[in-house]
N, C-alpha and C positions, 0 to 999 in steps of 0.2 A: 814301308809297304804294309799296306793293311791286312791283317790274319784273316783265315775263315773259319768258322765257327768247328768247333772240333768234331764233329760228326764227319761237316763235309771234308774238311781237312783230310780225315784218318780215310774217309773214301777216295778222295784225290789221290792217296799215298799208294792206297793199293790199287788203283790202279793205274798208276806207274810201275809199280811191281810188274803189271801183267804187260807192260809195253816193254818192259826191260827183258820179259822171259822171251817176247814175239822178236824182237831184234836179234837175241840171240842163236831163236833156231832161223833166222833173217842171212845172220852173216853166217851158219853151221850153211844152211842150203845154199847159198849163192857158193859159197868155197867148194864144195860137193859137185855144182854144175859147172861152176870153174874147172875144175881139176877134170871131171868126165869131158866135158867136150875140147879139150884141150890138149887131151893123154888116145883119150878114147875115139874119138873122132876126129884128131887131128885137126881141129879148125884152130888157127892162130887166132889169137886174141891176145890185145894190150895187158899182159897180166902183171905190170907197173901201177899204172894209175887205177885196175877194177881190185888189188890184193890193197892198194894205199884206202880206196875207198873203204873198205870193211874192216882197218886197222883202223879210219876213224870211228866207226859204228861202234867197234869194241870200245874204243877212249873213252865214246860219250856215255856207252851202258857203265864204266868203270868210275867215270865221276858223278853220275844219277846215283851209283846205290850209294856213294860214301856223302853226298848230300843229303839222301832220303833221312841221314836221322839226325840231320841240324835244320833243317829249316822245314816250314808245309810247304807242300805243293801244290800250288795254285792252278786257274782254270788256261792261265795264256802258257803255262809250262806245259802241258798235255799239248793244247796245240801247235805250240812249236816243234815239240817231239816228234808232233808226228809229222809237219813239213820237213824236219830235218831226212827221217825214213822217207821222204816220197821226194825229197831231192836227190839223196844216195840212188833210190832205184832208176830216177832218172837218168842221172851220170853211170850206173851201172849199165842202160838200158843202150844210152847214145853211145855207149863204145861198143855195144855188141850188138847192133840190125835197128837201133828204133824200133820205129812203130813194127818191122816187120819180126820182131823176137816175139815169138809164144808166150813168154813172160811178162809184156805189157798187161796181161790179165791182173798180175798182183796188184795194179793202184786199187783194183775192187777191195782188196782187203782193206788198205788203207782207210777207203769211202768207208767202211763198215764200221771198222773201230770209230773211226771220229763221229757217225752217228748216233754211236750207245757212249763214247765216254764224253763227248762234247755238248756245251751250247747248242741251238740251232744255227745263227748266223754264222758259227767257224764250221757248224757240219756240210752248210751251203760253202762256204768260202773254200772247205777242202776240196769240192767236187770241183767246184770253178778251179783250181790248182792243177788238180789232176787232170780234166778235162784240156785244160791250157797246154799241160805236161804233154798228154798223149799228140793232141794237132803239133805240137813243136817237135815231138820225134820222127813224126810221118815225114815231114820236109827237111830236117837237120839230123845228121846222125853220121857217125859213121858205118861205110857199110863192111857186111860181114862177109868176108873172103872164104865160099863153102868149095869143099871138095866136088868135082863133078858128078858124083854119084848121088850129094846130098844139095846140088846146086838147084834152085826155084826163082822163080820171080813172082811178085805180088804184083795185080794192075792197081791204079792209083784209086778208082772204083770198089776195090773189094780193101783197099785200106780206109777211105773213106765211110765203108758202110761200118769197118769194127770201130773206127773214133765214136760213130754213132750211135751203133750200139751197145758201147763204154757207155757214152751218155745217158745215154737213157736208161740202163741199170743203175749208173750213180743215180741220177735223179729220184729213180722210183724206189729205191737202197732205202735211200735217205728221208726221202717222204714217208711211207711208210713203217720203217724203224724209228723216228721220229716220234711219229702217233702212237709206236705201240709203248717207246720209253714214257713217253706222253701217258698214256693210259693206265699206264703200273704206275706212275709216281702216283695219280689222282686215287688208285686202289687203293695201294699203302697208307696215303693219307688218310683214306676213310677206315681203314681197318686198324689205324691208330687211333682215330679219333673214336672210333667203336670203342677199342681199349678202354680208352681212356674213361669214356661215359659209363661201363660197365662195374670198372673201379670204383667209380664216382655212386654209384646204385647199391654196389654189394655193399658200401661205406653207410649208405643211406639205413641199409638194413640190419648194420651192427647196429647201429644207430637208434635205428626203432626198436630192436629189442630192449637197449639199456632204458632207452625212454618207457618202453613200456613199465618194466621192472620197476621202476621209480615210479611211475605212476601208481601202480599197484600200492609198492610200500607207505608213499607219502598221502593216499586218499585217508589211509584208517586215524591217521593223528592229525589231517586237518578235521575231520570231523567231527573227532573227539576234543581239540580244539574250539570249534564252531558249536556245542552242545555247552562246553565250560563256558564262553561267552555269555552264552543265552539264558544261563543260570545264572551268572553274574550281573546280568544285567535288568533280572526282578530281584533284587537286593536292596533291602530298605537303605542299605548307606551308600551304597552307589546313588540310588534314585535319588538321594537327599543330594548328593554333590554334584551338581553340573560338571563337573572338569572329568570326574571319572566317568561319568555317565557320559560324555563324548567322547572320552579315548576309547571306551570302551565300542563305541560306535565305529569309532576308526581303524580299530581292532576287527572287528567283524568286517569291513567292507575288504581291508587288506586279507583277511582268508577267505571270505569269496572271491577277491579275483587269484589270489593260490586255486583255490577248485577251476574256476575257471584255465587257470593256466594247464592243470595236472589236467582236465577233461581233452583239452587240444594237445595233450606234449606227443600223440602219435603225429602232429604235421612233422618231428624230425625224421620220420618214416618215409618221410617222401609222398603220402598219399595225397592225390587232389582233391576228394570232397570230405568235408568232416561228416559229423555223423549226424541224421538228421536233416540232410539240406531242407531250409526255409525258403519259400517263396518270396520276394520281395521285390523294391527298386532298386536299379543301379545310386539312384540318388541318395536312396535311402542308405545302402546298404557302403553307403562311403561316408557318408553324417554318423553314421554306429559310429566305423573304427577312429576318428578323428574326434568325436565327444567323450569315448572311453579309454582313449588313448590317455594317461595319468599325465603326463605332461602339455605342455600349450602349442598349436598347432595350428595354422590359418589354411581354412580349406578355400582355393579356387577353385571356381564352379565353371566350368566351361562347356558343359553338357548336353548344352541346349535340350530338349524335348529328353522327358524321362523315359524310361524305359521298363520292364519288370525280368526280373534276371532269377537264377538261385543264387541264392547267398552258398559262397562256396568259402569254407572255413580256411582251407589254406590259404588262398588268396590270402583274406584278411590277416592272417599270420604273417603274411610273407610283406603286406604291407605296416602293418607294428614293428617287425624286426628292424626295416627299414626307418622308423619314425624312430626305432631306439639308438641305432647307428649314428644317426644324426646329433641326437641327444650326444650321445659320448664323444662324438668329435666337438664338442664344445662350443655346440649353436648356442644361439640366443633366439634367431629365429627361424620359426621348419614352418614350410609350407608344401602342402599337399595339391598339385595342380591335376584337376581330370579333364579331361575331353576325348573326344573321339574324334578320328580322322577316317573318311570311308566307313569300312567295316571293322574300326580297329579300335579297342580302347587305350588310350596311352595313361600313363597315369607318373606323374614325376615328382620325388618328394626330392624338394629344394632346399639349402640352409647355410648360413654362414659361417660354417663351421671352419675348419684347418685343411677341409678338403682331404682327398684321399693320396696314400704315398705311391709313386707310379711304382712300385712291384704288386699294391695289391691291382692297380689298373691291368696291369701287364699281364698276370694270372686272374681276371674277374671272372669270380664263381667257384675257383678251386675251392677245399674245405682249406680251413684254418690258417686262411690268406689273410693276416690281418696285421697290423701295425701294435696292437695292444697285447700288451705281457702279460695278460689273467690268460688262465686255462680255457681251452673250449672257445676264447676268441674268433673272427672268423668264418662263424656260422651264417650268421645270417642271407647276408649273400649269397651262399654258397645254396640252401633253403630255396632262397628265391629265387632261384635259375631254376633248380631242379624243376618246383612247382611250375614256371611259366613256363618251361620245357614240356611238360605232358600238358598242358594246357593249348600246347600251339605256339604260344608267345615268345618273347625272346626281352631280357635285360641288357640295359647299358647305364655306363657311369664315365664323370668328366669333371672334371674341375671348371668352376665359372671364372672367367677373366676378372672381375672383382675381389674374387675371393668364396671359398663356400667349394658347394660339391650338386650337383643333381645325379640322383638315379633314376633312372627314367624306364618303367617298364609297358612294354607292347604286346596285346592279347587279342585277337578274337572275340567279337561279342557273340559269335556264335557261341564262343566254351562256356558263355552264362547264360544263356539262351534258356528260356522255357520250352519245354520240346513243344511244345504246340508253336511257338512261336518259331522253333528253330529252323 
């Protein structure tokens, strides 16, 4: 038998709790009506087979709690529970008047519980049950031998109209409790998923502070850095040797792109535009990141007609992270596919990598969802959502049937839009 996931489990559990405490004051009040109109009003009644009835009510509350804590409780256990309750009130109902006992009103309760703790199809199936229940007692029943002072007759008319409207209270019970458990699950989901995002942003802003921080400390000694270079490199014996005189060159190019990096390390901040935005193409401004990108990269072009956009710095951060992800899964080759679809920019960096482990698929976007054992792993992804999150847009990832991985993210060409254009 297949478990359910422990949330739902431990909710199943309790309640059953709560069907176990309602049987109880179930068999306490049927005993109490028992006894009064038995003692009290003198009306005979089978009090053989309606006291056997409620001995089993008790058996079944006495073996629910001593199972409640060996095994979970499933969704066909609640429902059975509760036909077993709306069989007893029936056998309870047909020894004492049917349809005509005042007491036929309890199947209402029944209808209720099964619409807040059931499925929809078993909340419909109970109605249909009970519904069945009450037209069977109207025509089968035994009748109730009243004193003549307390003696009545129902016409078959006015028991006809309460089947009816039983009915139509189940029904309308159940449709509408329905909609409103209906409507609080869809709440809770979004006030979890609020949670959740807000986690996700306050994280963002520890985040940017330390980046900031670092930023600060590491600008004064690449600079001082980039100044020794530059001194080093009018130096008659540098100049004389080619081989230093290009390391040194490769020197300086790796601490401009460190400034470079340290200039953008607020995109861990979460913000969408860097600083500065530049005007420019879409074509263009995706030829940048795929030429400066340090490693080899094949850009499809699928663009058709150019367009002129801001060059928005996170983006491009959130698309590098993405080329370096590729890199560490151990491509050989990364391809950058763009095009637009309608009004949408898709943009999928593809590669033959090892492809991604389904727990980080399963969590995509968490922070520090990553398969790699260095520190701080994780991120990128995690970046890239946020960013195409206030952008509009939305990321996705897959493993290709060959082998490899695409991520593939979807934007708005409004969010690059030139406002005159926008």
């Amino acid at each position: 038998m297949p478990f359910a996931p422990p949330a739902r489990a431990d909710a199943a559990a309790r309640n059953m709790r709560q069907l176990v405490l309602l049987r109880w004051l179930a068999v306490g009040g049927q005993l109490a009506a028992i006894v009064i109109v038995h003692a009290v009003f003198a009306i005979r009644l089978p009090l053989l087979p309606m006291v056997s009835v409620l001995g089993g009510l008790v058996f079944l509350n006495l073996v629910t709690l001593l199972r409640l804590h060996r095994w979970p409780v499933t969704h066909a256990e609640l429902f059975g529970s509760l036909l077993v309750d709306v069989t007893a009130l029936t056998v309870q109902l047909y020894l004492s008047g049917g349809a005509t006992n005042p007491f036929v009103s309890l199947y209402l309760l029944q209808v209720v519980m099964g619409a807040v703790l059931l499925d929809a199809w078993s909340s419909w199936a109970l109605v249909g049950v009970t519904g069945a229940a009450f037209a069977l007692l109207a025509v089968e029943h035994r009748p109730l031998l009243l004193p003549a002072a307390l003696a009545t007759s129902l016409s078959p008319v006015y028991i006809f109209g309460s089947w009816l409207a039983f009915v139509l209270a189940a029904v309308l019970l159940v449709l509408f409790v329905t909609r409103i458990a209906a409507n609080l699950r869809s709440r809770d989901a979004h006030l979890a998923e609020m949670r959740q995002r807000a986690a996700e942003e306050e994280q963002i802003v520890r985040m940017g502070l330390l980046a900031s921080g670092a930023a600060h400390e590491l600008g004064t000694p690449l600079s001082s850095i980039s100044v020794l270079l530059g001194d080093w490199k009018t130096e008659a014996a540098i100049r004389a040797d080619p081989r230093l005189a290009t390391e040194v060159d490769e020197m300086q190019a790796e601490v401009k792109r460190c400034k470079a990096i340290v200039s953008g390390i607020l995109f861990a901040a979460g913000e969408v535009t860097g600083e500065a935005p530049a005007r420019t193409t879409l074509r263009r401004f995706l030829t940048a990141i795929v030429t400066t990108w340090p490693g080899k990269v094949t850009f499809e072009d699928r663009l058709g007609a150019d367009r002129p956009i801001v060059a928005d710095r996170a983006l491009g951060q959130a698309l590098t992270a993405l080329l370096d992800n590729a890199a560490e899964a151990s491509a050989n080759s990364i391809a950058l596919v763009a095009r637009t679809a309608d009004d949408a920019l898709v943009l999928a960096v593809q590669d033959d990598g090892i492809g991604y482990p389904d727990q980080v698929l399963e969590s995509l976007g968490r922070p520090y969802n990553s398969s790699k054992p260095r520190q701080g792993a994780g991120l990128g992804l995690f970046l890239a959502t946020n960013v195409l999150r206030t952008l509009g847009g939305t990321l996705e990832a897959r493993n290709l049937p060959g082998g490899g991985a695409e991520t593939r993210l979807t934007l708005p060409l409004a969010s690059l839009a030139l406002e005159e254009d926008a």
